[in-house]
C-alpha positions as CSV (number, residue, x, y, z in Angstrom):
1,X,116.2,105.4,98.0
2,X,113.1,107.7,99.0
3,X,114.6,110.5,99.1
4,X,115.9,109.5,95.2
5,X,112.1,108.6,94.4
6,X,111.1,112.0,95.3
7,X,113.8,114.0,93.7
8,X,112.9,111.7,90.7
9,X,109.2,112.5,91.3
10,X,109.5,116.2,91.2
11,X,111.7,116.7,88.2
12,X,109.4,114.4,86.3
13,X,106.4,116.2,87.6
14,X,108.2,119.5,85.8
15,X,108.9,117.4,82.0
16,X,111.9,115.6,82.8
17,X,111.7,112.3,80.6
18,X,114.5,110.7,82.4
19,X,113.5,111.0,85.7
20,X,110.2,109.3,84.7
21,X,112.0,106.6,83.4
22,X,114.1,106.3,87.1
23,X,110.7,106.1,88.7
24,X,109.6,103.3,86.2
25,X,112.3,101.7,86.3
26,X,113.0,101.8,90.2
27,X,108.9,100.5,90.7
28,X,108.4,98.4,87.5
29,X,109.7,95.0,89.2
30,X,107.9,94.7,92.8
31,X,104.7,95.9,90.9
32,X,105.1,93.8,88.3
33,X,105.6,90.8,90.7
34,X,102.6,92.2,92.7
35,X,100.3,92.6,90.1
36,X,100.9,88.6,88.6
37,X,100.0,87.6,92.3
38,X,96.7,89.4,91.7
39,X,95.6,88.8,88.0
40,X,98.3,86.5,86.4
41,X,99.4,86.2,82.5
42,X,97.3,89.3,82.7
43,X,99.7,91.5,84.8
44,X,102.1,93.0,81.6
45,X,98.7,94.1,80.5
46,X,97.0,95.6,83.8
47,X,100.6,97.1,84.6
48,X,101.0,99.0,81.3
49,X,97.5,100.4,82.3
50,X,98.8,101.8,85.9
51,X,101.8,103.4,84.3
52,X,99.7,105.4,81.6
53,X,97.2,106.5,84.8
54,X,100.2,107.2,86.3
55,X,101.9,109.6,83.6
56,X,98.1,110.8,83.5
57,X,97.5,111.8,87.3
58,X,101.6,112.9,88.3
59,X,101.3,116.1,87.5
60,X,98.6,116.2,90.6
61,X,100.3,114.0,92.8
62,X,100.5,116.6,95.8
63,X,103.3,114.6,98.0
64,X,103.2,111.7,100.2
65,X,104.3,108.2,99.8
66,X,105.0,108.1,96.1
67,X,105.2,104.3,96.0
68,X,102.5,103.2,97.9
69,X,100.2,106.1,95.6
70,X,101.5,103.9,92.7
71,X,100.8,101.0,94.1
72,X,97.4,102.1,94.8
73,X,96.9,102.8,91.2
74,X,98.0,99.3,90.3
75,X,96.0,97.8,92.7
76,X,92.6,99.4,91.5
77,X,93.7,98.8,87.8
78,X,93.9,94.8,89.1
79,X,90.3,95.0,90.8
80,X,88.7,96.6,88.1
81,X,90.0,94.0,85.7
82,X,89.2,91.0,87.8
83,X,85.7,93.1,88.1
84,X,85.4,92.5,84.2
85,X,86.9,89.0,83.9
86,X,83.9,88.4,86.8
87,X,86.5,86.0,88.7
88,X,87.7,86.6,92.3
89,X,92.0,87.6,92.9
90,X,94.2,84.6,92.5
91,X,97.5,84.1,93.3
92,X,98.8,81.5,90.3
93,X,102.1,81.8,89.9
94,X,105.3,81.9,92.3
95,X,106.4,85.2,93.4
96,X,109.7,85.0,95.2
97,X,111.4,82.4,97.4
98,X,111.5,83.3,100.8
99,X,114.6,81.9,102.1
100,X,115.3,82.8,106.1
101,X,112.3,84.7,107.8
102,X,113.3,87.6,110.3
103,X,112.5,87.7,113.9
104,X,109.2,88.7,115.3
105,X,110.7,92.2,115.4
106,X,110.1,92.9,112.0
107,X,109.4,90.2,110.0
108,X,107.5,91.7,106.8
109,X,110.5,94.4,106.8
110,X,113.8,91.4,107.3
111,X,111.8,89.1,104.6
112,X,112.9,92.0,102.3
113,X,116.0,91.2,102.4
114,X,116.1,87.5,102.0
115,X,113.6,87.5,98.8
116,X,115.5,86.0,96.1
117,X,115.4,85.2,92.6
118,X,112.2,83.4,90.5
119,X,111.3,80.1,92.3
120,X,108.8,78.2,94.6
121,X,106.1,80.8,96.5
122,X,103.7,79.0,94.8
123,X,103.3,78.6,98.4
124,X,101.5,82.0,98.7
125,X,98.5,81.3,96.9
126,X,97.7,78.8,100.2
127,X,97.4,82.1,102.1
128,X,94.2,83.6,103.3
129,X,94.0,86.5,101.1
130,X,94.9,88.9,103.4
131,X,97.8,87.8,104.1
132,X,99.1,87.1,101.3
133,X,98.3,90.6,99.9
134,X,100.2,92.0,103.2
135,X,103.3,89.9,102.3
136,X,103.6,90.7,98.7
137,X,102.9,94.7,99.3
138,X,105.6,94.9,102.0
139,X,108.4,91.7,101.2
140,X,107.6,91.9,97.5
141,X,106.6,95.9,96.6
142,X,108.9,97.1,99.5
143,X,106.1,99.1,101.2
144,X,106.2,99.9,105.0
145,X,103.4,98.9,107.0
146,X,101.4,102.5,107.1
147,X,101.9,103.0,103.1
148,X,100.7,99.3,102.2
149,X,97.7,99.8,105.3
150,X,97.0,103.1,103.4
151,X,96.5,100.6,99.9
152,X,94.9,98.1,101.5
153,X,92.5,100.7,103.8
154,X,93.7,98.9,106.7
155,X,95.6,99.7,109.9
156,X,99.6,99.4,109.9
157,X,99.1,96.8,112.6
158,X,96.7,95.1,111.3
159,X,98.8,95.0,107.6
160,X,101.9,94.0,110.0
161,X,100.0,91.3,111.7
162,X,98.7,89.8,108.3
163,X,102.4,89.8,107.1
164,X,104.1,88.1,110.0
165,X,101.5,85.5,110.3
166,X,101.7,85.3,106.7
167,X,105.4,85.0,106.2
168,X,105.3,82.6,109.7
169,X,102.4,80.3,107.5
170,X,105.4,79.9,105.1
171,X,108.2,79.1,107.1
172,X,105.9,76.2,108.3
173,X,105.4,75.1,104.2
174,X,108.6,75.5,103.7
175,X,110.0,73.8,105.8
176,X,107.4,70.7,105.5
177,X,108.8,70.9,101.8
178,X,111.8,70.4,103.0
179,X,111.6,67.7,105.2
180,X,109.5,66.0,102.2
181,X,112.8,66.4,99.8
182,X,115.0,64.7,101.7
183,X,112.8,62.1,102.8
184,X,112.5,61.6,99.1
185,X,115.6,61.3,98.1
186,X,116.7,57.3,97.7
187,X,119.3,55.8,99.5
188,X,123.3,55.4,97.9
189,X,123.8,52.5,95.2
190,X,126.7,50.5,96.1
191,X,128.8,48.6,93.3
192,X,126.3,45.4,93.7
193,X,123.0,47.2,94.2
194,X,121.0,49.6,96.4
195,X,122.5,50.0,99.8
196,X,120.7,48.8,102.6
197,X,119.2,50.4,105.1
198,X,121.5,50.8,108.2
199,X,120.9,47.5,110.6
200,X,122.3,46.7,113.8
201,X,122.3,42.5,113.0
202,X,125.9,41.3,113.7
203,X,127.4,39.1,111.3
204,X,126.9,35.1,112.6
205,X,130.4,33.6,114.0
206,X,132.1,31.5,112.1
């Protein structure tokens, strides 16, 4: 996959129209998800901004990461428009379900692969900020943890760190949302009525 991004970055750094659109299209859905964690209905918007900096600035893009320098873009696109909407980062809407969290080997890097489809990580906006910034950069974007420190300014450790105890915070919700389901759900209807509750009365003789 890098190594496509950066075969894709250099031909569209010399003209090549379709290997723009393989960079767009190959960072257009992490960033997108990113960017609604940051500013919301507003992300289409702020994301259509990044992309025209980004066309703007390739051509002087010198090597590197070329991901996490997009990202980057996005990112100060998001804070200067928060900056003019004089409100503080929110995280409004749900980003991904995280299903299964990896081991404490890797856990930012396993939660990539068990990010599914559209659902409830509503849950992420009960993150301290920093956390939730380091899970959506590396589960979410797909960044390791030196490229999203280098976003951030922060140390890879310290963007590690935030992710695991991030991703840990939400295995915790999760699974308290879990436990509140089935504890909601109401007990089998026999032909007469609701079933009772299980009882250890014996029937009277006779």
């Amino acid at each position: 996959m890098s190594g496509d991004l950066s075969e894709a970055v250099s031909a569209a750094q010399g003209g090549d129209e379709d290997a723009f659109r393989f960079l767009y299209r190959s960072l257009q859905p992490g960033l997108l998800r990113y960017l609604t964690a940051l500013v919301g209905a507003d992300a289409e918007d702020v994301a259509s901004e990044a992309w025209l900096q980004i066309s703007r600035d390739l051509p002087s893009f010198t090597g590197g990461e070329f991901r996490a320098w997009a990202v980057t873009i996005a990112r100060n696109r998001a804070m200067d428009h928060l900056r003019r909407l004089r409100r503080r980062p929110a995280l409004p809407v749900p980003v991904q379900a995280l299903v299964h969290l990896a081991s404490d080997a890797d856990t930012a890097e396993g939660a990539s692969e068990t990010i599914g489809t559209e659902t409830a990580l509503a849950l992420i906006a009960t993150l301290p900020p920093r956390e939730a910034e380091a899970v959506l950069l590396r589960a979410v974007v797909g960044l390791d943890a030196g490229s999203a420190g280098r976003v951030l300014g922060r140390r890879a450790g310290a963007v590690r760190t935030a992710a695991h105890r991030g991703l840990r915070r939400l295995a915790t919700l999760l699974e308290r949302e879990d436990s509140v389901a089935v504890d909601a759900v109401p007990p089998p209807r026999t032909a007469n009525g609701p079933a009772l509750r299980a009882s250890h009365t014996e029937p009277a003789d006779g």
